[in-house]
DSSP file (Angstrom, degrees, kcal/mol; ACC not computed):
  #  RESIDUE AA STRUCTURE BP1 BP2  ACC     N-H-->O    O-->H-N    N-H-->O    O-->H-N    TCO  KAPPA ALPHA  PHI   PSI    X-CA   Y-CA   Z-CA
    1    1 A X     >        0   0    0      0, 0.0     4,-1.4     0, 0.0     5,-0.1   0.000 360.0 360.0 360.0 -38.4  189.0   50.9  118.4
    2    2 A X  H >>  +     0   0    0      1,-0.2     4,-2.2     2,-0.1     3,-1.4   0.999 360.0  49.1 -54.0 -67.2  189.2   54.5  119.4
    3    3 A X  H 3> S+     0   0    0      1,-0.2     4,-1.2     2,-0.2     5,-0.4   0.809 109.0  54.0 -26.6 -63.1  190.6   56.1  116.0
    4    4 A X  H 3> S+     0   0    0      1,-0.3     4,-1.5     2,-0.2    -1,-0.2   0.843 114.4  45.5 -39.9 -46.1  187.6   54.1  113.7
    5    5 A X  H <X S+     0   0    0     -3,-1.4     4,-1.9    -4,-1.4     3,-0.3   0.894 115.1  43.8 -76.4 -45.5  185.2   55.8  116.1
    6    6 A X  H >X S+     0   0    0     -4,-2.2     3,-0.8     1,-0.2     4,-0.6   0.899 115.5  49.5 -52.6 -81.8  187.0   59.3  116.0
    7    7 A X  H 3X S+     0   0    0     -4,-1.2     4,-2.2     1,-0.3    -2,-0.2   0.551 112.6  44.0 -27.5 -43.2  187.3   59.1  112.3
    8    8 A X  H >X S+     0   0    0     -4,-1.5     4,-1.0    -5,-0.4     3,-0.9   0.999 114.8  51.3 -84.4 -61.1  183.5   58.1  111.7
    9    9 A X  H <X S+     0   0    0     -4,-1.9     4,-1.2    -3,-0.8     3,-0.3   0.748 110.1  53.9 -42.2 -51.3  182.4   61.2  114.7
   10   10 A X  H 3< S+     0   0    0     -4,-0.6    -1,-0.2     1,-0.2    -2,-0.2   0.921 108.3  48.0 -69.6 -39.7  184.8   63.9  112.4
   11   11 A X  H << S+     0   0    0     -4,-2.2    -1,-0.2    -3,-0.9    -2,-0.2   0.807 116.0  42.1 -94.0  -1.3  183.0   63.2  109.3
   12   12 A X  H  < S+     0   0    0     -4,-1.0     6,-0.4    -3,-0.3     5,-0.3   0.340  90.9 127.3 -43.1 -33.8  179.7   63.5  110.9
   13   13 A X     <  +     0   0    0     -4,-1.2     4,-0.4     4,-0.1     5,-0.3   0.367  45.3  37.4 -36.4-174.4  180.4   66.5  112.9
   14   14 A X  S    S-     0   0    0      1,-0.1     4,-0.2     2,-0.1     3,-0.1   0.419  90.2 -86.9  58.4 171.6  178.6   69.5  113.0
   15   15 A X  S    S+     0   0    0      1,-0.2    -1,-0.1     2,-0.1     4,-0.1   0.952 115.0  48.7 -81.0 -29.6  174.7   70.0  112.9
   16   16 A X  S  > S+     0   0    0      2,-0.1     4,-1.6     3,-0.1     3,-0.3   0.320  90.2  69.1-112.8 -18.3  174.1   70.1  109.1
   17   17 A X  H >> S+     0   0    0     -4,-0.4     3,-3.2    -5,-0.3     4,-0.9   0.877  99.9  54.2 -88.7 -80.7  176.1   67.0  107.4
   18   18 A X  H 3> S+     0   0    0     -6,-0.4     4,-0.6     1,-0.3    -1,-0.2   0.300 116.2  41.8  -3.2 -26.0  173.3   64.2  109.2
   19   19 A X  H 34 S+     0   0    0     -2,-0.4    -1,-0.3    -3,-0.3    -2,-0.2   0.401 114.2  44.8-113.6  -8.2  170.4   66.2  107.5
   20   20 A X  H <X S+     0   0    0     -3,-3.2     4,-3.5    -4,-1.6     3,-0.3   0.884 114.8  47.4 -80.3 -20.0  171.8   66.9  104.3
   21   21 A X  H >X S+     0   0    0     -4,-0.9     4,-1.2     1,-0.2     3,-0.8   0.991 120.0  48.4 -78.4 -73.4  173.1   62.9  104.0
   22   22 A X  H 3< S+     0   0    0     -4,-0.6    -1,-0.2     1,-0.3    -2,-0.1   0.500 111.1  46.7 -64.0  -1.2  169.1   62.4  105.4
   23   23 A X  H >4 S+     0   0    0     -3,-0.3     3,-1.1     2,-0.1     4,-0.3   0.860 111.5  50.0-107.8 -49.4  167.6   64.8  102.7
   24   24 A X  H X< S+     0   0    0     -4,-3.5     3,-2.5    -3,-0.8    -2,-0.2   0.889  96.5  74.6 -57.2 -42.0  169.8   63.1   99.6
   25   25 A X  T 3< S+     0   0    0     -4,-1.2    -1,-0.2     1,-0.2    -3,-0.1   0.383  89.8  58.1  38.4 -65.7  168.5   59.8  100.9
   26   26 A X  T <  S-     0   0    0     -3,-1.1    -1,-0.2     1,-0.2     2,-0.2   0.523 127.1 -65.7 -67.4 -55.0  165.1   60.8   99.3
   27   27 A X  S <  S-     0   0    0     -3,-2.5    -1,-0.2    -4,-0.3    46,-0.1  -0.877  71.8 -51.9 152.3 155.1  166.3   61.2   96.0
   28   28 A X        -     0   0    0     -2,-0.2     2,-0.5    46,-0.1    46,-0.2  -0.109  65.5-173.8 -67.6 162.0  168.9   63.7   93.9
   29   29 A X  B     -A   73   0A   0     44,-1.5    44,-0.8     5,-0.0     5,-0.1  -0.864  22.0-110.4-144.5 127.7  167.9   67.4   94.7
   30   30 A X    >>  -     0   0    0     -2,-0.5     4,-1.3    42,-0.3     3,-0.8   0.041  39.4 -99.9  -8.3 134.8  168.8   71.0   93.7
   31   31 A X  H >> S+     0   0    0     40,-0.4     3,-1.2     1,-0.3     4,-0.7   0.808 126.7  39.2 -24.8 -80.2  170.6   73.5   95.8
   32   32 A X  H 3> S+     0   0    0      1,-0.3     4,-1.5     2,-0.3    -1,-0.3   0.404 112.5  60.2-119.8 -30.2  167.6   75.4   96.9
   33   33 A X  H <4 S+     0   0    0     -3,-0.8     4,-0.4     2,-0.2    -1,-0.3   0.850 106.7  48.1 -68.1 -41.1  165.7   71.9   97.1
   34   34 A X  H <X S+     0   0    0     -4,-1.3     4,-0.7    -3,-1.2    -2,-0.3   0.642 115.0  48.4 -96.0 -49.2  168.2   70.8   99.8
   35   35 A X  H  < S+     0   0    0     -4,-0.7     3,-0.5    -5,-0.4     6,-0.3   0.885 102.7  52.5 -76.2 -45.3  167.8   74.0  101.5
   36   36 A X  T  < S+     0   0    0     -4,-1.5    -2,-0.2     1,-0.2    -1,-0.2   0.836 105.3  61.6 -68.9 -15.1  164.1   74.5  101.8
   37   37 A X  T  4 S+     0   0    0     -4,-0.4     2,-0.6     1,-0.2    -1,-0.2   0.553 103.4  49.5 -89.6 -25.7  164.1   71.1  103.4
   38   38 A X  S >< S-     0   0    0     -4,-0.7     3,-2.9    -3,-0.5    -1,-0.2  -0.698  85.5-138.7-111.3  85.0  166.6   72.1  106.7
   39   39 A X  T 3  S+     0   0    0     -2,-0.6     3,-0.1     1,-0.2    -3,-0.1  -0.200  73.6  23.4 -77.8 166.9  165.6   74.7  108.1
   40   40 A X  T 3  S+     0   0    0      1,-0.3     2,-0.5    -5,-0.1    -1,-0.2   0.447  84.3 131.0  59.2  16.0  167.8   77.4  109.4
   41   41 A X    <   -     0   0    0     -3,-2.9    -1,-0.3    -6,-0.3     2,-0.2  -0.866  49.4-142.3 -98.6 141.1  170.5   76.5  107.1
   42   42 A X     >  -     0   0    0     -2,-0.5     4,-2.3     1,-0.1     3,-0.3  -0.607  18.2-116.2-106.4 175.1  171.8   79.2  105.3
   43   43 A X  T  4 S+     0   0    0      1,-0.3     4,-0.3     2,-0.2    -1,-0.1   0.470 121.3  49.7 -82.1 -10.2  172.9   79.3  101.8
   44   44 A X  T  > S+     0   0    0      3,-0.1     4,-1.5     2,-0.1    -1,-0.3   0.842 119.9  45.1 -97.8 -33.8  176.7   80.1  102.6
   45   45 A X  H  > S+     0   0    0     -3,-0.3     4,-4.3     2,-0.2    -2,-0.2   0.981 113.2  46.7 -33.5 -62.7  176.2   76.7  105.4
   46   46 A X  H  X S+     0   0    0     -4,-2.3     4,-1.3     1,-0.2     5,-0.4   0.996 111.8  52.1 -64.3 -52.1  174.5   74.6  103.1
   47   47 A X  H  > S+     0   0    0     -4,-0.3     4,-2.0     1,-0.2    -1,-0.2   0.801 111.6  45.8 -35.9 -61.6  177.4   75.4  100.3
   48   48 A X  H  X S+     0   0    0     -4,-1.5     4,-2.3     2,-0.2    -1,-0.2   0.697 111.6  53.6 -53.4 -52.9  180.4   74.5  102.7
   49   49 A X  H >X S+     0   0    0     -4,-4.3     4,-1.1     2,-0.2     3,-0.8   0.978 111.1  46.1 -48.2 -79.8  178.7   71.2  103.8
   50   50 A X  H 3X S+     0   0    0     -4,-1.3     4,-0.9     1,-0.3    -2,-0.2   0.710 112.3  43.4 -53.7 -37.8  178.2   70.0  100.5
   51   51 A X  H >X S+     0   0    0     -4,-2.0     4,-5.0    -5,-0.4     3,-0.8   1.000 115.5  55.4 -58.8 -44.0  181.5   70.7   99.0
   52   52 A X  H << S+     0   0    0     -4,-2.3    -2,-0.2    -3,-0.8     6,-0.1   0.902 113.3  42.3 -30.6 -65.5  182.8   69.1  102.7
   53   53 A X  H ><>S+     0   0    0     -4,-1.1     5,-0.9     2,-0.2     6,-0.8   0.633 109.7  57.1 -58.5 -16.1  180.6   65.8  101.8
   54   54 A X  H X<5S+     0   0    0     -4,-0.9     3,-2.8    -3,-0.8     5,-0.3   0.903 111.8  45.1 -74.8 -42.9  181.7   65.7   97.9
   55   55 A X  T 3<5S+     0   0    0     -4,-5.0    -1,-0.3     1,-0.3    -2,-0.2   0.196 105.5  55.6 -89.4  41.6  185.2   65.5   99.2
   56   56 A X  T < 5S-     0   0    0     -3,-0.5    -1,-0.3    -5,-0.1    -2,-0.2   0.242 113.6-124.3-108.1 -10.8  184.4   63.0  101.7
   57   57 A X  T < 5S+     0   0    0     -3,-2.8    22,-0.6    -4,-0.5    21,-0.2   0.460  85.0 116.0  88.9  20.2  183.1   61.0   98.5
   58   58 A X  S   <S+     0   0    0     -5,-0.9     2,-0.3    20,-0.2    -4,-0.2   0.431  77.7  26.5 -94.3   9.7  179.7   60.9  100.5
   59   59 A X        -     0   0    0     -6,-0.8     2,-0.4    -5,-0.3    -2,-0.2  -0.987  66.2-145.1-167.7 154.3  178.0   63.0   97.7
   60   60 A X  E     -B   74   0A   0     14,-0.5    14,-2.5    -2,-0.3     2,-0.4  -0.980   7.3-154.2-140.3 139.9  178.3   63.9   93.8
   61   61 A X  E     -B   73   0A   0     -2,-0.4    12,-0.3    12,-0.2     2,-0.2  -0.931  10.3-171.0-118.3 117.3  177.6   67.1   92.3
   62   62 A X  E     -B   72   0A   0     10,-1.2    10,-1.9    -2,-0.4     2,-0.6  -0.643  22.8-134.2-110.6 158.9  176.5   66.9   88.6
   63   63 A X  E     -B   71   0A   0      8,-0.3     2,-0.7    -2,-0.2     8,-0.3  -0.934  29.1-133.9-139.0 122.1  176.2   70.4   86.6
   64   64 A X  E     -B   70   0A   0      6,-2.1     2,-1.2    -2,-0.6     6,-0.9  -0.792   8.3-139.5 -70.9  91.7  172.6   70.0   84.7
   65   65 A X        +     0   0    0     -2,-0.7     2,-0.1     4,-0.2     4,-0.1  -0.602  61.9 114.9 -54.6  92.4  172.7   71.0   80.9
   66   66 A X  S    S-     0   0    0     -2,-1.2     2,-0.3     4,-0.1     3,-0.1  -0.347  78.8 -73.7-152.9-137.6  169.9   72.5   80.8
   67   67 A X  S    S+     0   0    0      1,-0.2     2,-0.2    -2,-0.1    -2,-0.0  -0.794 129.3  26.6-162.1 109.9  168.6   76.2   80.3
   68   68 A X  S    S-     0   0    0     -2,-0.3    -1,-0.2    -4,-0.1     2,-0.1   0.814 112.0-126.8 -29.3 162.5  169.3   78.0   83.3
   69   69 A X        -     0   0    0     -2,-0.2     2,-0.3    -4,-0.1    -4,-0.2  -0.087  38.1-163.0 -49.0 179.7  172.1   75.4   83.6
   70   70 A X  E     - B   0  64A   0     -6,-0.9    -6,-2.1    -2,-0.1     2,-0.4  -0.926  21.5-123.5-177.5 163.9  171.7   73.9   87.3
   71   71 A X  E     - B   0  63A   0     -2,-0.3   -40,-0.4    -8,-0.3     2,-0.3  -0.977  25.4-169.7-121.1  94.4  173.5   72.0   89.8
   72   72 A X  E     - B   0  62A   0    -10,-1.9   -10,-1.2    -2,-0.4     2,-0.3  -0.801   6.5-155.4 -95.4 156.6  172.0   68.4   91.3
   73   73 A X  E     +AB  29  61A   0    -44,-0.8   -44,-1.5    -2,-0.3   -12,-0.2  -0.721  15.1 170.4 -60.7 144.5  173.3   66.4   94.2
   74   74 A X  E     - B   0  60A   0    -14,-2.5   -14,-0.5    -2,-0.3     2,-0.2  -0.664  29.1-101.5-171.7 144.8  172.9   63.0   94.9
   75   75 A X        -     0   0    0     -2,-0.2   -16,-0.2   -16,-0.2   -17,-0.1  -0.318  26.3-131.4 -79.7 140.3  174.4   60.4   97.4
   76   76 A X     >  -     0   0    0    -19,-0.2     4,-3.1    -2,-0.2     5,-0.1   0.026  18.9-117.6 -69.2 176.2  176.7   58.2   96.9
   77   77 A X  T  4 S+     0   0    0      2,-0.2    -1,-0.1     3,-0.1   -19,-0.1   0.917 126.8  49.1 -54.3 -44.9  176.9   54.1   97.8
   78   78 A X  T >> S+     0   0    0    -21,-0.2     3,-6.1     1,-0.2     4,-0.8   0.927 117.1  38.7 -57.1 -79.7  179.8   55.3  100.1
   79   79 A X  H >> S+     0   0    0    -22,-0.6     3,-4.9     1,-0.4     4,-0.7   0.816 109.1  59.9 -27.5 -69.2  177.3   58.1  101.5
   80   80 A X  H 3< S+     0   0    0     -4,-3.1    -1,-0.4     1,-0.2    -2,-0.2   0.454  94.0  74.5 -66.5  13.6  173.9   55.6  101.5
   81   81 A X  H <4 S+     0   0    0     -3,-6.1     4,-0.4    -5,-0.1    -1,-0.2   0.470  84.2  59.1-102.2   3.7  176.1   53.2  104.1
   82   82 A X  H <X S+     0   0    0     -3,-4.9     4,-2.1    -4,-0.8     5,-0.4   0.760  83.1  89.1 -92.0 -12.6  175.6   55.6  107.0
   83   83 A X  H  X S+     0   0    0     -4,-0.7     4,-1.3     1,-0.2    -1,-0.1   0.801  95.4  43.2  -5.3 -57.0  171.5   54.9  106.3
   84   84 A X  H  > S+     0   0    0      2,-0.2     4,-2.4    -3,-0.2    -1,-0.2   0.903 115.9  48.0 -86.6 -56.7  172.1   52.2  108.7
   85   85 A X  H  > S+     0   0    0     -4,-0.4     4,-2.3     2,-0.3    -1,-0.2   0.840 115.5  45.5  -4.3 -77.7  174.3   54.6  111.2
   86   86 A X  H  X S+     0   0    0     -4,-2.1     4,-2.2     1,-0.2    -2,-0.2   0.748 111.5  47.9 -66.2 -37.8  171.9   57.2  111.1
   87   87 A X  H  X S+     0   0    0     -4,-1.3     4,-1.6    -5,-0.4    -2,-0.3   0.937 112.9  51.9 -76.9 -45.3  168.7   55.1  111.7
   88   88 A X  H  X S+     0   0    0     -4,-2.4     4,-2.2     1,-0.2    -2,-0.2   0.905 114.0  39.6 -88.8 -27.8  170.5   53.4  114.6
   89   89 A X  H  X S+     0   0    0     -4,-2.3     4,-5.0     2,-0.2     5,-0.3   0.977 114.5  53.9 -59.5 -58.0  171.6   57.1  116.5
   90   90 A X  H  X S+     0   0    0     -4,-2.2     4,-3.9     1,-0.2    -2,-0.2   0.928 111.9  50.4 -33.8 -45.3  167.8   58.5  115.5
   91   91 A X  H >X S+     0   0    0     -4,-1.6     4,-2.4     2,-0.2     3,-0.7   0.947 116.1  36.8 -55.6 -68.1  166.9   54.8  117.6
   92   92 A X  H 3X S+     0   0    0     -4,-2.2     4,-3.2     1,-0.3     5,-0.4   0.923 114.1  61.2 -64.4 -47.9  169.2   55.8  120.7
   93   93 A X  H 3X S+     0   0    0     -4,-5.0     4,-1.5    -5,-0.2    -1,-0.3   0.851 108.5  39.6 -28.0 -52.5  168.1   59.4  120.4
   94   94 A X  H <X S+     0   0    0     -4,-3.9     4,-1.3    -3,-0.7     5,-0.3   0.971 120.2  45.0 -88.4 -43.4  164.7   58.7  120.9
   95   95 A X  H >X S+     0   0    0     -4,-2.4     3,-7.6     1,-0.3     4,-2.8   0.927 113.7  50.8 -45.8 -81.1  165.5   55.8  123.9
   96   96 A X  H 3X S+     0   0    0     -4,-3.2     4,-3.1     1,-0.3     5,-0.4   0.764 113.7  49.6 -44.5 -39.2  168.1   58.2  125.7
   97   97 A X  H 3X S+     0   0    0     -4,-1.5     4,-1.9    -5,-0.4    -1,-0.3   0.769 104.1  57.5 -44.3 -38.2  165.2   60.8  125.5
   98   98 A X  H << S+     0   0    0     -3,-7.6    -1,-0.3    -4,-1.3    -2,-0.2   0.712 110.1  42.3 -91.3 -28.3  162.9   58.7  126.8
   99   99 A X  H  < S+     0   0    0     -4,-2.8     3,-0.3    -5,-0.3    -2,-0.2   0.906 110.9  49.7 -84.9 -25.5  164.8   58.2  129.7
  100  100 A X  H  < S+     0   0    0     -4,-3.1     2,-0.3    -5,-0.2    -2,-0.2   0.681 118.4  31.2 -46.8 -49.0  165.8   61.1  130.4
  101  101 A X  S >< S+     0   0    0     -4,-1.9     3,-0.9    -5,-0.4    -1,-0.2  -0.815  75.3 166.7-120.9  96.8  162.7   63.3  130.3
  102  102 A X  T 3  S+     0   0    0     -2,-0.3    -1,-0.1    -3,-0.3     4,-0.1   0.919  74.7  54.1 -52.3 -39.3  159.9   60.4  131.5
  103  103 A X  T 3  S+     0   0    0      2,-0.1     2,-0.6     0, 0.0    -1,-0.2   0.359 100.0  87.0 -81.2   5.7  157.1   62.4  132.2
  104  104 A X  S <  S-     0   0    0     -3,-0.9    -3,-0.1    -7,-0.2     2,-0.1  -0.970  80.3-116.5-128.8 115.4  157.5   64.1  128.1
  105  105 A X        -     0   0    0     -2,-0.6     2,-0.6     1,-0.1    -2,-0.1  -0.284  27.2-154.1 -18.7 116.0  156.0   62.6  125.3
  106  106 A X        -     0   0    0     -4,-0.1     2,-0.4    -2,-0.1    -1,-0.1  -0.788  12.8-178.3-118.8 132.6  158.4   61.5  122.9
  107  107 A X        -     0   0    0     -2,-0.6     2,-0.8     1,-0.1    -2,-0.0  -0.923  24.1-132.4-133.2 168.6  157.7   61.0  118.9
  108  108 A X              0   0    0     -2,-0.4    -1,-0.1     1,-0.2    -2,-0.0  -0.816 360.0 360.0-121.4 100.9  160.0   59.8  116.6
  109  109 A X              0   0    0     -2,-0.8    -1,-0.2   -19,-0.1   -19,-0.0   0.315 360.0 360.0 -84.0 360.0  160.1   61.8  113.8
């Protein structure tokens, strides 16, 4: 039981993978689309995640023929079956919050 759980926690780590997975989600998006949407990630961050998530198969990157050429993202089936994952942490987040700090408004963004 432990390993699944480590295994699922490594490819989750970090701050950044959990809001790019939640920003492809949405719909495919552009580098710079993908960026302006997390803030305080910076463009050598955001690069490093994404390649991290292609080769986790949790993401595709397609190269746009188009004039500039361009780059899209978009998540994969593998990728759109942490949805469920992600909704259920946001869920505990907000609970554990709510116990923690009573007296503090909590909204669930």
């Amino acid at each position: 039981m432990i390993l699944p759980v480590r295994e699922a926690l490594e490819v989750l780590n970090g701050k950044w993978k959990i809001p790019i997975i939640m920003s492809l989600s949405f719909g495919n998006k552009r580098f710079k689309q993908i960026a302006e949407e997390i803030p305080g990630i910076t463009d050598k961050m955001l690069s490093k995640e994404l390649k991290d998530l292609e080769s986790l198969q949790l993401l595709v990157r397609r190269v746009i023929d188009s004039s500039p050429p361009g780059v899209e993202y978009s998540i994969t089936s593998h990728g759109r079956s942490l949805e469920k994952v992600i909704f259920e942490l946001k869920e505990w987040g907000i609970a554990h919050y709510k116990k923690t700090h009573p007296n503090i408004i909590c909204e669930s963004h």
